[in-house]
Steps between C-alpha positions, in 0.01 A plus 500: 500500500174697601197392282459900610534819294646773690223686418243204647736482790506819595229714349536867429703487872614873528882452439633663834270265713649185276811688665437441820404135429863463340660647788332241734233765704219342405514122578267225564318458780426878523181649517435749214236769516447701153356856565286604220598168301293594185493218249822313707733576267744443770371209659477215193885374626400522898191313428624265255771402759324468835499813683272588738327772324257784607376778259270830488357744297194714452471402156251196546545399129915492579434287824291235313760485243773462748249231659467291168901542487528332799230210458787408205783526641452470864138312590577431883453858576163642603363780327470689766847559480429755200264794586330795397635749720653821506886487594436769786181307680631086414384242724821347529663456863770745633836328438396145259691597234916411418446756172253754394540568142384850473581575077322754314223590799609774697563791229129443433434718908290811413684672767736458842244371707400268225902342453537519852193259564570247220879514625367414859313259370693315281850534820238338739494202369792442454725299811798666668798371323283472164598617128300837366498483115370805337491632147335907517566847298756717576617808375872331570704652200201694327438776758531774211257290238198410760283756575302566822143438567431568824662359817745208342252434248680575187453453101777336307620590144281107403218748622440213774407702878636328758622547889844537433791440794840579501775392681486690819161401573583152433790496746276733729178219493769221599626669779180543649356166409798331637615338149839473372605505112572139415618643194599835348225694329504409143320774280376404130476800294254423191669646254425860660096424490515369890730370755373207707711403830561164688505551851579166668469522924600223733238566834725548777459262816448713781 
């Protein structure tokens, strides 16, 4: 028996990436990368069992908690595996990553060019044949309740503003990225306050 919790095991692990632990995407061995980590909500499990993790964030006081995380549960790994840096300008090498966990950063764009740079940014790292987790706001099911800002910025009934996508621009932004769906589109509607969509890519091997 685990001398464990769930809860100590896994953290506050968003519940469709613990999905694509079950269904065996995320294994060990594999390089993770967690754009805009925040506190690592999603990394106590990965660290706790060994994976080569990498993290950023502008929030400096998220990084250092994310650091102090990781001085518990994993010690072997430098610090400068965790930094203070935007998703759109990280440090990180083209193609080191297995995974980017994207989850709860990119609805946060104040525009297109602004999504479209911490999109490029957060796809660059990642290797051909890697696993593109992301958790963003979509209008997906609540097109008649959101109401438009400017551009895709929208305000939801929570009164949250967020870039919102939908499903044609997801499927459009795959094409051009050269991504496949490694899973349908799964849409969350919040009980008709805001919709939040997991868009999982596989980066094609050209």
């Amino acid at each position: 028996m685990s001398k464990f919790t769930l809860q100590e095991q896994f953290g506050q692990i968003d519940i469709y990436l613990f999905d694509q632990l079950l269904k065996g995407r995320i294994s060990p061995g594999m390089r993770i990368l967690d754009t805009g980590c925040g506190s690592g909500r999603n990394l106590v499990y990965l660290l706790r069992e060994g994976y080569e993790v990498y993290a950023a964030d502008s929030d400096a006081g998220a990084v250092d908690s994310v650091r102090s995380l990781a001085r518990v549960l994993a010690p072997a790994l430098p610090e400068s595996n965790f930094r203070v840096e935007a998703v759109e300008r990280m440090s990180f090498d083209d193609a080191c990553a297995d995974v980017v966990i994207s989850n709860t950063v990119l609805h946060f764009a104040r525009d297109d060019a602004h999504f479209e740079s911490m999109l490029h940014g957060s796809w660059r790292v990642l290797k051909p044949g890697g696993l593109f987790f992301c958790r963003l706001g979509s209008s997906i099911g609540m097109e008649s309740q959101v109401h438009r800002i400017q551009g895709r910025r929208h305000r939801s009934p929570d009164g949250s503003e967020r870039y919102l996508v939908d499903e044609a621009l997801l499927g459009s932004i795959a094409d051009r990225l050269g991504g496949e769906l490694a899973d349908p589109l799964k849409t969350t509607v919040v009980q008709n306050q805001r919709s939040m969509t997991t868009w999982v890519l596989r980066k094609k091997v050209l």
